[in-house]
C-alpha positions as MATLAB code, in Angstrom:
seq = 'XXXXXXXXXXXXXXXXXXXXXXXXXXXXXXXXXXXXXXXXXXXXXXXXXXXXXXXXXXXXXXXXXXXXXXXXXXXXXXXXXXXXXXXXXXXXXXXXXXXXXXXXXXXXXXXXXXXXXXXXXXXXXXXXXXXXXXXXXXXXXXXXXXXXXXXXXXXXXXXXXXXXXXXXXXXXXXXXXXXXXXXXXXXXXXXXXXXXXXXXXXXXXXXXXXXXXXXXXXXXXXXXXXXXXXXXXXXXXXXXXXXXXXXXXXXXXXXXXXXXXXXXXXXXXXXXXXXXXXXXXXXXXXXXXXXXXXXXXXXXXXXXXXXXXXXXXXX';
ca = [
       0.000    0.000    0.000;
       2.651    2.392    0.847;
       4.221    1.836   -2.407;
       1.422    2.406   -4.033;
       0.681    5.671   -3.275;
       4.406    6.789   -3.378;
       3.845    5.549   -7.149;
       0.696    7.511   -7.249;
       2.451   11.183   -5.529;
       4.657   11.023   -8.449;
       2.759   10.737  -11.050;
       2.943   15.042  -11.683;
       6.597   14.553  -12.170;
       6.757   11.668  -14.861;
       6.847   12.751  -18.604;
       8.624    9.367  -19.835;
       7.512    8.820  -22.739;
       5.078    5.477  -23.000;
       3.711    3.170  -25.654;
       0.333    4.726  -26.399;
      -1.000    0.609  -25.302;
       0.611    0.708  -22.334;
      -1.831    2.731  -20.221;
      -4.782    0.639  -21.732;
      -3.187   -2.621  -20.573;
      -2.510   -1.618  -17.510;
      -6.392   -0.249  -17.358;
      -7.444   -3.678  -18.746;
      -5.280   -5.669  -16.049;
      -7.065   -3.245  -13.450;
     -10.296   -3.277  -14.418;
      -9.793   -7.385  -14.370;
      -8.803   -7.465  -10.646;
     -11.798   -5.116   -9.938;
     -13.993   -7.753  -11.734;
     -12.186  -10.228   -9.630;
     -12.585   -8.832   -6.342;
     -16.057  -11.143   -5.537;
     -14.362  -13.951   -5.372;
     -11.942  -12.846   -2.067;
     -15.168  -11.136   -0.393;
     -17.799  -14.072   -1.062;
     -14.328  -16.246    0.502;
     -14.635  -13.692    3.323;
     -18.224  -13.805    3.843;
     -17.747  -17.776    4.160;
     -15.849  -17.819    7.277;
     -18.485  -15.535    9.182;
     -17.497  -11.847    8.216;
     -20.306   -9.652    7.346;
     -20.221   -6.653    4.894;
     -19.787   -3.743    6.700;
     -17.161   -5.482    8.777;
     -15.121   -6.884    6.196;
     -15.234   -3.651    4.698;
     -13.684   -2.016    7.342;
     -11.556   -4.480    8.193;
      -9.761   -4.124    4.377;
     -10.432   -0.807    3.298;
     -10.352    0.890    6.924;
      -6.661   -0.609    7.229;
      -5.917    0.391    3.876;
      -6.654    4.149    4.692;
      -4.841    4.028    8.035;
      -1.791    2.887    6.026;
      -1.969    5.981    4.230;
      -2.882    8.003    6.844;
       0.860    9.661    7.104;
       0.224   10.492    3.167;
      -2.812   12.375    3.902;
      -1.630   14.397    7.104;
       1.874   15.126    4.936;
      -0.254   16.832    1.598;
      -2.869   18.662    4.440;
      -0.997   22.408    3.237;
      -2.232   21.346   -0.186;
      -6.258   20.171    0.670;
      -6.359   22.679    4.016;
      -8.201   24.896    2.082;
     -10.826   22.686    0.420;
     -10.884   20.487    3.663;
     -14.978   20.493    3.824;
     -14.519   19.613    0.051;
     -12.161   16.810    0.848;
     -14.634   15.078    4.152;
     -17.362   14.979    1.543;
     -15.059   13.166   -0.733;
     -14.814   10.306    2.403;
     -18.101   10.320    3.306;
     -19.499    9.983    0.077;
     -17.087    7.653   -1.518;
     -16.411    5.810    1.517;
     -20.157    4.623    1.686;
     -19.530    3.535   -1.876;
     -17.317    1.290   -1.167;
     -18.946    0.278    2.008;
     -22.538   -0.140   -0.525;
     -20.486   -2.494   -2.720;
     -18.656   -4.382   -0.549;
     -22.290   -5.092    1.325;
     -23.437   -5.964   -2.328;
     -21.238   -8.348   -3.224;
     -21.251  -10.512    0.035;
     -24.826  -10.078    0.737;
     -26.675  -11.343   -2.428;
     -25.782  -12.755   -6.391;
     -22.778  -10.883   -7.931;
     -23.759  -10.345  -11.654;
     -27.248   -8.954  -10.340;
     -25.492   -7.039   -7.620;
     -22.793   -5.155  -10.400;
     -25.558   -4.648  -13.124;
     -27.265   -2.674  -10.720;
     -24.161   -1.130   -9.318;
     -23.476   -0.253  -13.598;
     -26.357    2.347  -13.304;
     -23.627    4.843  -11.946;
     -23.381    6.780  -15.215;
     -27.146    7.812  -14.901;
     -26.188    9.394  -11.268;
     -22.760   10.611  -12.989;
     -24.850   12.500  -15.675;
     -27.726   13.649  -13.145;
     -25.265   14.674  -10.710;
     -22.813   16.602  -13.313;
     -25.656   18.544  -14.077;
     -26.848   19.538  -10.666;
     -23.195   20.149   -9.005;
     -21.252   20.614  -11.957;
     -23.243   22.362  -14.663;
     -22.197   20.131  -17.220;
     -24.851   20.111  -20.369;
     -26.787   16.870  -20.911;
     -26.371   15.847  -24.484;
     -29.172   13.717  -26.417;
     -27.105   11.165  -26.539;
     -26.267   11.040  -22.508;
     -29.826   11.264  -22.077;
     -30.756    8.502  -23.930;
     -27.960    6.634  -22.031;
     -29.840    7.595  -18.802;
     -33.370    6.018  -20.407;
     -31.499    2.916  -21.479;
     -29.972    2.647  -17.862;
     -32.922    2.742  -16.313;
     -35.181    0.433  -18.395;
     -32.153   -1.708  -17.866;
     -32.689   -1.590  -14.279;
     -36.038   -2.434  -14.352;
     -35.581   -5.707  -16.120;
     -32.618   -6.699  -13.715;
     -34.796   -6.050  -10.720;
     -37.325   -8.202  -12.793;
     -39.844   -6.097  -14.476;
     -43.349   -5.961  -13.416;
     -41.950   -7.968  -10.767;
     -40.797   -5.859   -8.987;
     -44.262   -4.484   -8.169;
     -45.162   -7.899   -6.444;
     -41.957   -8.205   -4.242;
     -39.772   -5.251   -3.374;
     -36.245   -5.049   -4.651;
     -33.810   -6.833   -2.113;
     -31.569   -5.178    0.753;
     -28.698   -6.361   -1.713;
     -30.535   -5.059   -4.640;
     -30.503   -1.352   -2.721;
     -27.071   -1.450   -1.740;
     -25.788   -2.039   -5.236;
     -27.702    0.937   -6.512;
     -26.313    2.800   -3.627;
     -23.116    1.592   -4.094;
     -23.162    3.167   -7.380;
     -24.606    6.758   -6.487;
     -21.603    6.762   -4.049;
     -19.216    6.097   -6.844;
     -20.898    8.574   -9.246;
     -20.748   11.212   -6.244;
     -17.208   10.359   -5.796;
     -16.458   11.430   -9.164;
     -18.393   14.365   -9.495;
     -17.162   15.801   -6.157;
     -13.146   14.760   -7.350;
     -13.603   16.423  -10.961;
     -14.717   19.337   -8.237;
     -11.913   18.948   -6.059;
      -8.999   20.043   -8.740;
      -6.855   21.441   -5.946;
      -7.143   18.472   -3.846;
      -3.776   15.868   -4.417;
      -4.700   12.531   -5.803;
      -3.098   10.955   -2.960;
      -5.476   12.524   -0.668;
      -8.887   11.790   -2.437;
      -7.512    8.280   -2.303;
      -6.984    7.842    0.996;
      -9.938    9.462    2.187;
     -12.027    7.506    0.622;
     -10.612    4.249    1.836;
     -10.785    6.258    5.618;
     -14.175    7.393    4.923;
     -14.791    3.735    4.114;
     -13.507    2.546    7.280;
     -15.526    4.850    9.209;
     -18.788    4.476    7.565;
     -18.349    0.426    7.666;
     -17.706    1.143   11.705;
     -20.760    2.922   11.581;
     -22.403    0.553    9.578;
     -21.519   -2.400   12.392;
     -22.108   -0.698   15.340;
     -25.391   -0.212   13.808;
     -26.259   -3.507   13.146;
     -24.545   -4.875   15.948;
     -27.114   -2.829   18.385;
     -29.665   -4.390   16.686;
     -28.517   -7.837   16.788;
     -27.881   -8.457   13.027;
     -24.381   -9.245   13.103;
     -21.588   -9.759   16.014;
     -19.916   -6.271   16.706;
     -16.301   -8.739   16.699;
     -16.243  -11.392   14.814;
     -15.439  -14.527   17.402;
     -13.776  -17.082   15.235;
     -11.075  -15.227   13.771;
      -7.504  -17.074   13.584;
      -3.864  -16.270   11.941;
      -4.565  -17.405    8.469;
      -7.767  -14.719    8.043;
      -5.893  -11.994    9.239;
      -2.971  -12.855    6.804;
      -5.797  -13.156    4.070;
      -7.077   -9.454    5.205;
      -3.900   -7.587    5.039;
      -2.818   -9.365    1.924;
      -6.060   -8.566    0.021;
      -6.412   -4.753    1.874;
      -2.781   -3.866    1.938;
      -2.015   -5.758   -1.683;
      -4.756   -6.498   -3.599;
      -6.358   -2.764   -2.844;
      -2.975   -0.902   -3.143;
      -2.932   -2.687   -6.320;
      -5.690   -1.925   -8.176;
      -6.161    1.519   -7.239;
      -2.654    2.270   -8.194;
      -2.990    0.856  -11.488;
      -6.437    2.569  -12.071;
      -5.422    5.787  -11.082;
      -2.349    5.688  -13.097;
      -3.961    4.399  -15.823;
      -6.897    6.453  -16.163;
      -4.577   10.004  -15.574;
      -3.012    8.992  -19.060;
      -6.235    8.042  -21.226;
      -9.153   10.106  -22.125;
     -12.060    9.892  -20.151;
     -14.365    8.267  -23.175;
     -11.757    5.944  -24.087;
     -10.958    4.665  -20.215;
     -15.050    4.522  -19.679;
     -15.578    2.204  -22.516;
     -11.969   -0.147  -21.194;
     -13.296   -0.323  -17.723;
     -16.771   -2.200  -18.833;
     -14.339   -4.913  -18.712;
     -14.895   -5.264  -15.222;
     -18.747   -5.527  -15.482;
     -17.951   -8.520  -17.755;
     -15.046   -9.959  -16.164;
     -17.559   -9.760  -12.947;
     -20.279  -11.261  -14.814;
     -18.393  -13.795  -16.601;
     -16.421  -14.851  -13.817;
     -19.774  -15.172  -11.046;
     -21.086  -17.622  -14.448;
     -18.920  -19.577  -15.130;
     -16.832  -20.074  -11.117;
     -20.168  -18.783   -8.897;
     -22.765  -20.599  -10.837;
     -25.100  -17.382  -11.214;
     -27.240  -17.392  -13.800;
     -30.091  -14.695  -14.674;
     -33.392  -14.923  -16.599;
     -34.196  -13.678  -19.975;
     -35.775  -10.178  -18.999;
     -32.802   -9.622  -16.477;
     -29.926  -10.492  -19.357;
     -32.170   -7.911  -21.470;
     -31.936   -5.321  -18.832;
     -27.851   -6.201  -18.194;
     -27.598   -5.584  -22.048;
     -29.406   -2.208  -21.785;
     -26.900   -0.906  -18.921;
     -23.902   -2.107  -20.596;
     -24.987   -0.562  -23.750;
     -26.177    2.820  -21.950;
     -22.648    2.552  -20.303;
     -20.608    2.931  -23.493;
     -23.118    5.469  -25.437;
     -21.784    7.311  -21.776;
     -18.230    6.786  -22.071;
     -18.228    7.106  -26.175;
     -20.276   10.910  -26.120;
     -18.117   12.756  -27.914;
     -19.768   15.732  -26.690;
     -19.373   14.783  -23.270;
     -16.909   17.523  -21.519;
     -15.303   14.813  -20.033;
     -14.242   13.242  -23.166;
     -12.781   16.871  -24.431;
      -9.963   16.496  -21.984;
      -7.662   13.836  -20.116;
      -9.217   12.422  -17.087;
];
């Protein structure tokens, strides 16, 4: 983790020069461990751990590892400090959303839903940001949500209510969209430090989240069976794993245009779906592959807008 974000406070000092493929396989070999990440959380939930508290029990240490990062860059976010908590709060329950997501209920359901974060993205850019809602993003944000409606079912849905997985998918994805709205806000605020305040601001809302539930008896505030070889398996996946592929996203993503990285990170929505297939055994019903197809196609009319302002520039 630490080397990971020493990578990542460099980044404004390296011009070497790249091959223009580079930055997309590294992107591709990202988005792949993103798509990935199920399988060590549904491991996790096996041997007792919840959401919430595996969520701050991987990205909560993650943050505290960069904790020295953050306090060191604090003359550069002082100033934009409100800006910054929002940042944590907002991405942080994100993370704690998905994390709840994919333990909780079926993994290609849970990141189909999770996929409708480009609708927030463009509803949210035009509330905070100002940014212009072209035809073509708004038909993305139609397609999205018919998409949803099959996943959740169709007409379904008005017989039995969307489940508490089903909600925190979608939530998880408004938290991502509002992470990215409120970074592109953020300009003055070092990567480094939107980084690890997310990952804190996912520890704390996970604590929250556990405390919570613990006071109401869902879930054991410590987990009573844990031995040497989990804890091994928790720092390796929040100290590796995490460090991992957030440095290679972030470095990636800095060096691509926004359109172009969009439509390369889908491949985690298929890796994610593939992978649950083929290794989880999921499998989804005709009007929910329907609805999947819509959300993967409004994803990329998203990512491909070349009118989109933030396909005019690098991310």
């Amino acid at each position: 983790m630490s080397s990971s974000l020493s990578f990542l406070s460099n980044l404004r000092w390296q011009h070497t020069p790249l091959n223009p493929l580079t930055p997309v396989f590294v992107l591709l070999f990202s988005s792949t461990l993103w798509g990935l990440t199920w399988l060590p959380l549904k491991g996790f939930a096996q041997v007792g751990l919840s959401g919430p508290l595996l969520a701050m029990l991987t990205y909560g240490v993650a943050g505290l590892a960069g904790l020295p990062w953050l306090l060191r860059q604090r003359p550069s976010w002082r100033r934009d400090g409100l800006l910054l908590l929002w940042i944590a709060l907002v991405g942080g329950w994100g993370n704690t959303a998905f994390v709840s997501a994919m333990v909780m209920g079926d993994v290609v359901r849970g990141m189909l839903l999770f996929y409708l974060a480009p609708v927030w993205s463009v509803l949210g850019g035009r509330i905070v940001l100002g940014e212009r809602v072209t035809s073509r993003r708004g038909w993305a944000v139609v397609l999205s949500l018919l998409g949803a409606f099959g996943v959740v079912g169709g007409t379904a849905v008005f017989i039995a209510p969307p489940s508490m997985s089903d909600v925190m998918a979608v939530s998880a994805g408004l938290g991502f969209a509002g992470n990215n709205i409120l970074a592109r806000k953020a300009q003055s605020v070092p990567l480094v430090s939107k980084v690890v305040a997310v990952l804190l601001g996912c520890g704390l809302t996970s604590m929250s989240m556990v405390v919570v539930l613990s006071a109401a008896g869902h879930v054991p505030l410590i987990w009573p069976d844990i031995n040497l070889s989990t804890v091994l398996a928790l720092l390796v996946f929040s100290l590796l794993w995490l460090g991992l592929v957030t440095a290679t996203w972030q470095w990636s993503v800095t060096r691509l245009e926004a359109g172009r990285s969009g439509v390369i990170a889908i491949a985690e929505l298929l890796v994610a779906v593939g992978s649950a297939t083929l290794l989880g055994h999921e499998h989804l019903s005709l009007i929910e592959c329907l609805g999947g197809a819509l959300i993967t196609l409004a994803a990329i009319l998203e990512a491909t807008d070349p009118q989109s302002p933030n396909n005019q520039e690098p991310a």
